[in-house]
PLY file of the C-alpha trace (Angstrom):
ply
format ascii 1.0
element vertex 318
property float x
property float y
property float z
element edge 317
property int vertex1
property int vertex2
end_header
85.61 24.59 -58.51
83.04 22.31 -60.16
80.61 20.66 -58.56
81.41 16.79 -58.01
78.99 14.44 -60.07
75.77 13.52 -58.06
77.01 10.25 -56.70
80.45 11.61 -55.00
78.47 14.21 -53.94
76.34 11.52 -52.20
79.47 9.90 -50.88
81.07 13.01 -49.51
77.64 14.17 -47.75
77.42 10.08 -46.34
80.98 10.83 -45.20
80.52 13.71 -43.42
77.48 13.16 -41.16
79.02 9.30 -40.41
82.16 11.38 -39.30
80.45 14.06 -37.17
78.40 11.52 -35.22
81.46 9.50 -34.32
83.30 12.86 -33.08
80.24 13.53 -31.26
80.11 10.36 -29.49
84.22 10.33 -28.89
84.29 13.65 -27.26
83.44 12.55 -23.95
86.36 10.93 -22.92
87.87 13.87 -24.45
85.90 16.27 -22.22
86.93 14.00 -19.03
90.99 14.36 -20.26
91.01 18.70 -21.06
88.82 21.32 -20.02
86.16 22.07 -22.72
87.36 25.47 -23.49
91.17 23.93 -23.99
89.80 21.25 -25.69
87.74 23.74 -28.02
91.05 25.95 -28.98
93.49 22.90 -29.17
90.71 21.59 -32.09
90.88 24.59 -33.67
94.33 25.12 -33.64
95.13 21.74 -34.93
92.47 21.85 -37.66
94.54 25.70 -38.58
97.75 24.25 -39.14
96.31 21.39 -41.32
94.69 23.83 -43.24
97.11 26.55 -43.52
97.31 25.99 -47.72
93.41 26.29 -47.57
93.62 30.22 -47.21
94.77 31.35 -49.99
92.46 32.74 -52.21
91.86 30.94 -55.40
92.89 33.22 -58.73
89.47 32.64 -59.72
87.77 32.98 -57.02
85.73 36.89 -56.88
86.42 38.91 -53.61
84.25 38.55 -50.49
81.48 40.93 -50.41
80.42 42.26 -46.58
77.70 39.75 -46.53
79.93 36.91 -47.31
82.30 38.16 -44.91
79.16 38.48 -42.35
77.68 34.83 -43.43
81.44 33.51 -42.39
81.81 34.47 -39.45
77.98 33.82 -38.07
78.78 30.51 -39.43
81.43 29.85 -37.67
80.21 31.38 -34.26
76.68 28.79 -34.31
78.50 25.96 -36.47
81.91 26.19 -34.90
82.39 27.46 -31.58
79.05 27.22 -29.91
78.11 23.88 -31.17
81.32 22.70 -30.40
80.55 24.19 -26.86
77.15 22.65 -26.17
77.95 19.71 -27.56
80.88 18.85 -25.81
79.56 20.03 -22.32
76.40 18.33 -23.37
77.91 14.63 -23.90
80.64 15.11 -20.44
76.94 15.81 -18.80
74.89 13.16 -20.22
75.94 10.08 -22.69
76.95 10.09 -26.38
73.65 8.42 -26.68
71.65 10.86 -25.63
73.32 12.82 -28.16
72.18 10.55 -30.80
68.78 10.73 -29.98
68.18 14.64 -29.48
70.32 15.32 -32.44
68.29 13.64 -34.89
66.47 17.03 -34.00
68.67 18.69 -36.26
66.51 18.51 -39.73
63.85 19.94 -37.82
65.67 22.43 -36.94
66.76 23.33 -40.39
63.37 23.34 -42.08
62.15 25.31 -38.92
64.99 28.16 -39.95
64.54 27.78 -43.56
60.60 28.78 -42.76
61.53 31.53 -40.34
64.92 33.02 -42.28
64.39 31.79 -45.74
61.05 32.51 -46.06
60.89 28.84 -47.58
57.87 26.81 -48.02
57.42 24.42 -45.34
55.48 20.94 -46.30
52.74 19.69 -43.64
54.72 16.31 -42.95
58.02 18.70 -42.09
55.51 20.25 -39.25
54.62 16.39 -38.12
58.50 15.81 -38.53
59.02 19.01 -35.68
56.39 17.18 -33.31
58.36 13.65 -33.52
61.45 14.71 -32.38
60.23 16.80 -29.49
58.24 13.86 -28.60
61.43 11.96 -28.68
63.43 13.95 -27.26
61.16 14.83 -24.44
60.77 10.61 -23.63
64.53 10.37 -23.62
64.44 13.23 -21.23
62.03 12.04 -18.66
63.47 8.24 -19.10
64.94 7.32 -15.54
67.90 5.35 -16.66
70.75 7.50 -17.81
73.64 5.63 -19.24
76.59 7.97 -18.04
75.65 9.64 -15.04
78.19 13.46 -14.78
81.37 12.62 -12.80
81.12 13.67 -8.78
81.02 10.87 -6.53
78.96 11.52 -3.63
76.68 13.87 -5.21
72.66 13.60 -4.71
70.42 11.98 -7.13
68.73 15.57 -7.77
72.09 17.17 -8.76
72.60 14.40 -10.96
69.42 14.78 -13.07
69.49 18.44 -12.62
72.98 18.14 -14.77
71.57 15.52 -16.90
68.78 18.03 -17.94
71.55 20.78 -18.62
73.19 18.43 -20.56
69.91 17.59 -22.82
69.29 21.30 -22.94
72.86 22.18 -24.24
72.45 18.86 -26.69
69.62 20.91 -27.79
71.06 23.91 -28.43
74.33 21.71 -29.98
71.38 20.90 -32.55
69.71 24.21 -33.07
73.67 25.81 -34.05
74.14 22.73 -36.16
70.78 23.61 -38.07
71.87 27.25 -38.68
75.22 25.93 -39.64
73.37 23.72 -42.54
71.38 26.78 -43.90
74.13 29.60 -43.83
76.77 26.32 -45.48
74.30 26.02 -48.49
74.25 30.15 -48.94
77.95 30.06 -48.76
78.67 27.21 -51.55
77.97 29.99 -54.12
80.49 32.40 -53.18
83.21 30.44 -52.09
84.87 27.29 -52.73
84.58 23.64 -49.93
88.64 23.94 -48.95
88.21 27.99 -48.45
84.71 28.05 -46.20
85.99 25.68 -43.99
89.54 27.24 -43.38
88.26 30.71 -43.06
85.05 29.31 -40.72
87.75 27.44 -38.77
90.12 30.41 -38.50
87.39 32.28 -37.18
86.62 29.96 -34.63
90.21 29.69 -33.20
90.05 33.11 -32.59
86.57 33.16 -30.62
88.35 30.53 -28.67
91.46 31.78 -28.18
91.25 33.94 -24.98
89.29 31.44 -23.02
91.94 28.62 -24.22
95.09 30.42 -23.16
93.44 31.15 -19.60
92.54 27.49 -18.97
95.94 26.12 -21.11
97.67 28.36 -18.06
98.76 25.90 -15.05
97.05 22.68 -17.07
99.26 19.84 -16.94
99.69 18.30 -20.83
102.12 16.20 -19.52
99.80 13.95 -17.34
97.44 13.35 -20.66
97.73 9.61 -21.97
99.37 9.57 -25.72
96.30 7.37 -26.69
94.05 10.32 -26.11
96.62 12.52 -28.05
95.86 10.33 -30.74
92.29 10.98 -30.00
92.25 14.68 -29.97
94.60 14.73 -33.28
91.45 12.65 -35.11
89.14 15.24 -33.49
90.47 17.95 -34.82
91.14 16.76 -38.02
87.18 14.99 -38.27
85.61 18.28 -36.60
87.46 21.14 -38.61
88.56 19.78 -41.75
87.06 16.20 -43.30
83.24 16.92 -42.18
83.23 20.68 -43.37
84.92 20.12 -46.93
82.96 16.83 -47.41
79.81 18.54 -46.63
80.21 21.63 -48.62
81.66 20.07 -51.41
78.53 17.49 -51.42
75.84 20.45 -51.12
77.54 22.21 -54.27
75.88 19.38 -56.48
72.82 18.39 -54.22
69.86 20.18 -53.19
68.94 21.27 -50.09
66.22 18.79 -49.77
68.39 15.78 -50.58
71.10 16.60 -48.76
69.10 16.66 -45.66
68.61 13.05 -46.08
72.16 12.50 -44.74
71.63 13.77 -41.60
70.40 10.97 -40.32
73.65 9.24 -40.62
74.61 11.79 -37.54
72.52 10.69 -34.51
72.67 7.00 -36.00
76.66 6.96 -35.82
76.56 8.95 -32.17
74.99 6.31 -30.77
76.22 3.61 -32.23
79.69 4.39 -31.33
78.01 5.42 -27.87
76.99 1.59 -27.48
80.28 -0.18 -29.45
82.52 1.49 -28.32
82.01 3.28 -24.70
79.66 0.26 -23.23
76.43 2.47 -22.99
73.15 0.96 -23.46
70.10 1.48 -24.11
66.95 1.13 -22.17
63.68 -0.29 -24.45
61.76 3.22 -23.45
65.19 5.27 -24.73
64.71 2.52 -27.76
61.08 3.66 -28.30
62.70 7.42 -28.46
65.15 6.61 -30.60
62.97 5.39 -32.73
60.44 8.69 -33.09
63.64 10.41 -33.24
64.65 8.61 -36.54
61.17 9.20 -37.48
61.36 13.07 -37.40
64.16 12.80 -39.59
63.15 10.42 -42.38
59.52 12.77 -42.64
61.76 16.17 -42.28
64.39 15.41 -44.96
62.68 12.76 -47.26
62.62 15.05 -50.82
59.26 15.39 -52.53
58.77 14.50 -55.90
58.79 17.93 -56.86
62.56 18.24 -55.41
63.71 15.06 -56.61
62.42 15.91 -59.99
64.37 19.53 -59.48
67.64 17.68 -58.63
67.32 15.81 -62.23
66.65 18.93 -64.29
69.72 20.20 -62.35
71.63 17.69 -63.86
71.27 17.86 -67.18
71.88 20.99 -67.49
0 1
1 2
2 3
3 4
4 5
5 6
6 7
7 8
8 9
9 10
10 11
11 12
12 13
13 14
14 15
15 16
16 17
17 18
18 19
19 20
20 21
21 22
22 23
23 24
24 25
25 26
26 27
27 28
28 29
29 30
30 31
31 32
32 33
33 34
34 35
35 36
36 37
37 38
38 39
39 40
40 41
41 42
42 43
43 44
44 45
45 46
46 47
47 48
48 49
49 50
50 51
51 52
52 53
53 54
54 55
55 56
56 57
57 58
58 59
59 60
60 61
61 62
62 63
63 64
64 65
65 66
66 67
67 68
68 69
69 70
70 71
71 72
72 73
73 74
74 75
75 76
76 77
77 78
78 79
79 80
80 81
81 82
82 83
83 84
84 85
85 86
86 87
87 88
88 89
89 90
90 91
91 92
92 93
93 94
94 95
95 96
96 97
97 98
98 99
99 100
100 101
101 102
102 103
103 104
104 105
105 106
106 107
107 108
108 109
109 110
110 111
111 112
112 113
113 114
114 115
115 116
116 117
117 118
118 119
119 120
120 121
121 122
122 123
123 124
124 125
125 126
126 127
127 128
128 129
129 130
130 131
131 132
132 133
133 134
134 135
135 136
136 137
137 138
138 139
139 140
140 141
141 142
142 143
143 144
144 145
145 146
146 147
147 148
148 149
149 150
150 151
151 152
152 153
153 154
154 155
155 156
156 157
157 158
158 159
159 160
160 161
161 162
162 163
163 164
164 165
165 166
166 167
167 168
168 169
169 170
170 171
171 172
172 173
173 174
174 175
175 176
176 177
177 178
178 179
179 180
180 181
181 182
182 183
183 184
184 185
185 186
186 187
187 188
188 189
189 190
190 191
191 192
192 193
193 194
194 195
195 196
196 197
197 198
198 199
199 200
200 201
201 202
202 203
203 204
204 205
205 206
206 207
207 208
208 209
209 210
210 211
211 212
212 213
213 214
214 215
215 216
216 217
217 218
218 219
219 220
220 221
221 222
222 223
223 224
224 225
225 226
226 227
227 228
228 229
229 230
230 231
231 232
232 233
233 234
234 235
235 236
236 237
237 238
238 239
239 240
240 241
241 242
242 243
243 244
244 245
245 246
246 247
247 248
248 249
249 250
250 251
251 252
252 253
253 254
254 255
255 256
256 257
257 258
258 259
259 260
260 261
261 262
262 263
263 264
264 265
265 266
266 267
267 268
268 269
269 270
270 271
271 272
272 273
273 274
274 275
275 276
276 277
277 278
278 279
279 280
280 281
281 282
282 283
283 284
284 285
285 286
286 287
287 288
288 289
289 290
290 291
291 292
292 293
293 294
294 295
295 296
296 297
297 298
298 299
299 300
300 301
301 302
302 303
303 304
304 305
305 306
306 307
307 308
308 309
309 310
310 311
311 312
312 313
313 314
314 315
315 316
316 317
């Protein structure tokens, strides 16, 4: 496949991280309807069957080498099923807010593993970029106003934080598998085609999920869930495993690395704006103040140097 032309590639990178935070941030009444596990596997399995045509291998297209085959399926495991783990469990614990906030972490976190796994050259501003979002995300932590508190009426005040700093800590973790995800994608995009990665990543991740799925699918009853959050889960599924994955591989085939970190920013921005539109969370000025070092990690992290932006033309023109 050729790469797209450098303003669809723009488009499809927009696309995706605008997509991803909304799923984020609509996965917690999802989490309060199916247990995460079942909710995990039914995604999955959805995602399969709308991307059944998506495994065939392309005439074209070389065979997988062992470390392709490798790269896959570690992709899928961090990027897939464990994000998709901590993240869910993270927002049913805390608020899709909160999600916005520590995962605008994530470009950290991917010039962190590009320094340790890469062996890439890390600029001095990336390092000040690492120190803003732990700052943020460690004043969002200690603010005392939570927007969602975790369901359990009756429960003490120190249960209820202690779950509220699981939750942060699995948000966290959401953001360090998302930041792996972003450096094995961009290894990937010259082996295999967008449509192929993200059938074979999502195949993979149905079957991590599968045994843990069929044991909670056992006695659950799917006939007390509400066809509006049917409707819900069906966008899910098809956001999560299909529409994000091909629109961000296909966008990183013609960007680079540097500039297509940009767009991550368009994540924690959407989480918590559907957080306060559309579930009625709010937030406090000192979770403002947060916000707002969060968003500044990301803009130093993923702005491209002149050196990159002046790689991406010569790139091309070729």
């Amino acid at each position: 496949m050729n790469a797209p032309s450098r303003p669809i590639a723009y488009l499809c990178l927009a696309l995706s991280m605008t997509l991803v935070g909304s799923y984020v941030a609509l996965s917690k009444p999802l989490a309060t309807a199916f247990p995460v596990f079942l909710l995990v596997w039914l995604r999955f399995g959805i995602g399969g069957l709308a991307m059944l045509g998506w495994l065939r291998k392309p005439e074209q297209e070389p065979p997988m080498t062992a470390q392709t085959r490798g790269l896959l399926f570690l992709q899928s495991l961090l990027g897939n099923f464990l994000f998709t783990v901590c993240m869910v469990y993270g927002v049913s614990l805390t608020s899709a807010t909160s999600a916005g906030v520590i995962m605008a972490s994530i470009p950290a976190c991917v010039a962190v593993m590009s320094w340790l796994f890469l062996r890439e050259r890390v600029a001095p501003r990336t390092w000040l970029a690492v120190a803003c979002a732990v700052a943020g995300i460690a004043m969002f932590a200690l603010s005392k106003q939570e927007h969602a508190a975790p369901s359990g009426i009756g429960q003490s005040p120190n249960y209820s934080n202690s779950m509220q700093w699981l939750g942060q800590a699995l948000l966290l973790g959401a953001s360090v598998c998302e930041g792996a995800y972003s450096v094995i994608g961009k290894k990937l995009t010259g082996a295999l085609g967008p449509k192929r990665i993200t059938a074979l990543i999502n195949l993979w991740g149905f079957v991590l999920a599968t045994p843990l799925g069929l044991y909670f699918a056992w006695g659950f009853d799917f006939a007390a869930v509400p066809w509006g959050i049917w409707l819900l889960l069906l966008f899910y599924a098809l956001a999560a495993c299909m529409w994000t994955v091909w629109l961000w591989m296909t966008g990183l085939k013609a960007v680079p690395a540097a500039q297509g970190g940009v767009f991550t920013v368009l994540l924690p921005v959407s989480a918590a704006l559907v957080g306060v539109l559309a579930l009625g969370e709010r937030f406090t000025p000192f979770q403002l103040v947060a916000f707002g070092m969060a968003l500044a990690s990301v803009v130093l992290a993923t702005l491209p140097s002149r050196l990159a932006w002046r790689a991406g033309r010569r790139s091309t023109t070729r």
